[in-house]
N, C-alpha and C positions, 0 to 999 in steps of 0.2 A: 488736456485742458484742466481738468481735477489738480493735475500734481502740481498745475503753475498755482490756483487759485491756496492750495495747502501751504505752497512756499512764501506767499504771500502773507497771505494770514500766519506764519510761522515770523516772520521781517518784522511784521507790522508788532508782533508780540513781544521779539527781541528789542525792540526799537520804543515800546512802550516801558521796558521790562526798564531798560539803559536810563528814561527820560526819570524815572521815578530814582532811580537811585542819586542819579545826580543831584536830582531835588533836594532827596534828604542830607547829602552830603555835602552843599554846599549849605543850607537850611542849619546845619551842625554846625559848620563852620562859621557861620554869621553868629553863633547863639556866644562861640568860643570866644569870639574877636569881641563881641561886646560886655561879655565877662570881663575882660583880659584891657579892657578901656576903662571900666571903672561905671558902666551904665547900671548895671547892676549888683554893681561891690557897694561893700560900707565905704560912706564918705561920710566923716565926722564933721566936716564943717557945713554939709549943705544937707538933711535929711530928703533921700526919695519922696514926692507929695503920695498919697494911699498908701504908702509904705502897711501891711500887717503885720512884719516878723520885727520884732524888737531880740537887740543883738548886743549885750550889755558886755564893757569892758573893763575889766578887771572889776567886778563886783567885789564887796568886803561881804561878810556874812559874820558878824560877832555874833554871839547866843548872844540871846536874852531870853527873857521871860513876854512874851508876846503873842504877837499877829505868827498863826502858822505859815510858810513860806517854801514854794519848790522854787528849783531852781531845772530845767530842761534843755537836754540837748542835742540837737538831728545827728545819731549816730553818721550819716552820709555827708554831713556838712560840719564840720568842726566849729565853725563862725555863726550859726545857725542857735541864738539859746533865749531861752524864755525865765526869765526871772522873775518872779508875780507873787503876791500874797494868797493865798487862798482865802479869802475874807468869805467869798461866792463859789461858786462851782465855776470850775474853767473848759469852757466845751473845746475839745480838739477837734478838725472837720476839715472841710473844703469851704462851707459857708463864711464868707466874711462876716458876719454876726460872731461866730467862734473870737474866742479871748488867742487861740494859736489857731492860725487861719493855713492849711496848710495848703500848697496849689500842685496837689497830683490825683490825676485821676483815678488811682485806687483808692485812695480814702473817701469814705461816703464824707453826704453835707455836714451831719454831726454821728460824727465815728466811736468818740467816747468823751465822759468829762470825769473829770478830779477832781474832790472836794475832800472837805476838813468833816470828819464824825469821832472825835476819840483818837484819829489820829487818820493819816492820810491814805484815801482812799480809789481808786479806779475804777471805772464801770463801763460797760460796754453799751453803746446805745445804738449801732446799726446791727440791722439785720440783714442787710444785703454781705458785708464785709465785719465780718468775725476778727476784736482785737486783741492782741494776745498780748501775755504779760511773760514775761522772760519764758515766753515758747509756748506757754497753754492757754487754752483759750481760755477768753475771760468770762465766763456765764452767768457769773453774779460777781456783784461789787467785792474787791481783795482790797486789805491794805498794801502801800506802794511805800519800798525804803530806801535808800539811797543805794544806787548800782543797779536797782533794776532795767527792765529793757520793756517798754510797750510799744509796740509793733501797729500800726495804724494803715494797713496799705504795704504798699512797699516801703513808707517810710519807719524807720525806729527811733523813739528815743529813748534818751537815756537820761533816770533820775540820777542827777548830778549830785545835788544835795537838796536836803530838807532841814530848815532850820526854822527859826524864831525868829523874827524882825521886832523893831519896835514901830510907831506909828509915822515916825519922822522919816525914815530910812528905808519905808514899805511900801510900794504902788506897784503897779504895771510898767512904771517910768521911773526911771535913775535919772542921775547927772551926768552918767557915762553911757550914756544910750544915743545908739544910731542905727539907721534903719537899712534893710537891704531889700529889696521885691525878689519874690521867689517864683 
């Protein structure tokens, strides 16, 4: 009577085991298909409504003498780029209050921010998740130069470039800005 009730309980585990993978594999597949539709791709004529990632196309970047200016971009997503003035500190996070709202669960709420002192700078603000800066961690504020890697969670990005805008050509928003949900 034992050995039926173990075979059962052994069924019922196999059978639990089968219903979970399914899940996530069709769960996968739905996430594919609606990439692969355009639900979550850039569409320039119709912006996502809450959209947080701004995803600017062919940006220009002349020097000038100005507003200091990164420009950011998700190592893991090529399409994935933040172009912004640093006028402010730019918090990166999970928190949508964050100027780069990022939506994975390894990055804490507010993970780190960037700002302008003398010239540009990185700081680490969670302590739950330790963020690193081309591979060390970042324990006090570093300057950040173009090619770097800041490591936020699993995700990286990567300083694209650092330039000078002027007042007209400088915001969180271009003319070639469209949005994607992440």
């Amino acid at each position: 009577m034992d050995l039926i009730l173990y075979v059962a309980i052994g069924i019922c585990a196999l059978l639990l085991i089968t219903v979970i993978i399914l899940l996530t594999v069709i769960r996968s597949n739905n996430k594919t298909a609606r990439l692969a539709n355009g639900r979550y791709a850039a569409n320039p004529e119709k912006p996502a409504a809450g959209s947080q990632t701004e995803v600017i196309k062919n940006p220009s970047h002349a020097p000038s003498d100005g507003i200091p200016c990164i420009c950011l971009r998700n190592a893991g997503n090529a399409e994935q780029i933040w172009d912004m003035a640093i006028t402010n500190e730019i918090l990166i996070g999970r928190d949508t209050n964050c100027r780069i709202c990022l939506d994975e669960r390894s990055v804490s709420r507010q993970q780190c921010r960037i700002y302008y002192n003398d010239a540009a700078m990185a700081e680490n603000l969670s302590n739950s998740n330790i963020t690193l800066l081309n591979g060390e961690p970042l324990s006090k504020p570093a300057p950040i130069n173009t090619g770097d890697k800041i490591k936020c969670g699993r995700l990286t990005l990567i300083v694209d470039l650092l330039y000078s805008g002027d007042s007209q050509n400088v915001g969180d928003l271009s003319k070639g800005t469209v949005y994607i949900n992440i």
